[in-house]
LUMVEXTOR-497259 format. One record per residue (C-alpha): residue in one letter; x, y, z. Coordinates in steps of 0.02 Angstrom, whole numbers, plus 32768, in hexadecimal, padded with zeros to 4 digits. Layout:
residues N
aXYZ...
This chain:
residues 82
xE86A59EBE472xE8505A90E4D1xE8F65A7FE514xE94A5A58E476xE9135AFAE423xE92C5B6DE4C0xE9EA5B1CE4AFxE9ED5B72E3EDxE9AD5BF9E408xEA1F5C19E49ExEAC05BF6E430xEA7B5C69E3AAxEA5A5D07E423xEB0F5CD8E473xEB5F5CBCE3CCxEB025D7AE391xEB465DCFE426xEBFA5D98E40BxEBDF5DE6E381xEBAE5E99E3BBxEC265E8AE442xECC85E76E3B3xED3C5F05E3A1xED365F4AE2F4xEDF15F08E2C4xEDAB5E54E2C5xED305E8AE231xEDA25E8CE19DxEE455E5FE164xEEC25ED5E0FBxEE7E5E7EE061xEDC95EB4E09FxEE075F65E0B7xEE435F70E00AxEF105F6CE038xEF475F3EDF91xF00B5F3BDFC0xF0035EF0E063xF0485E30E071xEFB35DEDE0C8xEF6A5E1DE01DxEFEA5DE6DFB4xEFD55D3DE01AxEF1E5D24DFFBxEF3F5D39DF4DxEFB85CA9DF3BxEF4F5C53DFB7xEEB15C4CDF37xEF1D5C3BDEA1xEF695B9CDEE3xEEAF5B53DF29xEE835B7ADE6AxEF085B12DE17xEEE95A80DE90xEE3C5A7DDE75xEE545AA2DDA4xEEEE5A03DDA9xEE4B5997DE1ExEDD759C4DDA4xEE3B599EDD02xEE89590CDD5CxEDBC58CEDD62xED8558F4DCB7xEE2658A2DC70xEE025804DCB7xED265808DC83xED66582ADBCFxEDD85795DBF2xED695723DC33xECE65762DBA2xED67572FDB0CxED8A5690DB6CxECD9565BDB82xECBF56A1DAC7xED3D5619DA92xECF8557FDAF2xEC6055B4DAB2xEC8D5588D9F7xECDE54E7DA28xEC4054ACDA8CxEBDA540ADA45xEB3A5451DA0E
């Protein structure tokens, strides 16, 4: 048990000084810096955008098919022997 959290700690003081030991170009990309008109920016940009329409056309494609399933159930349900 001893061992096991010696082990964690040890990867979190190693992971922490990898950290201090970074140059400062590693920090931040041109999008960070604020680089409006450079095409690692422009990239990024289309790069979200296009995560955002996938996940909007997932989403939609899901609630389509509940409100489906909901009128379909909603007409079994009226020709169900009561």
């Amino acid at each position: 048990m001893i061992k096991k959290i010696f082990n964690t700690v040890m990867v979190f003081l190693d992971f922490g000084v990898f950290l201090l030991w970074m140059p400062a170009k590693v920090y931040a990309c041109a999008v960070c810096y604020g680089a409006v008109d450079s095409p690692l920016t422009k990239g990024l940009n289309m790069a979200i955008l296009t995560l955002l329409i996938i996940l909007v056309g997932v989403l939609g494609s899901v609630a389509a098919f509940l409100l489906y399933v909901r009128k379909r159930s909603k007409e079994n349900e009226s020709l169900a022997i009561h």
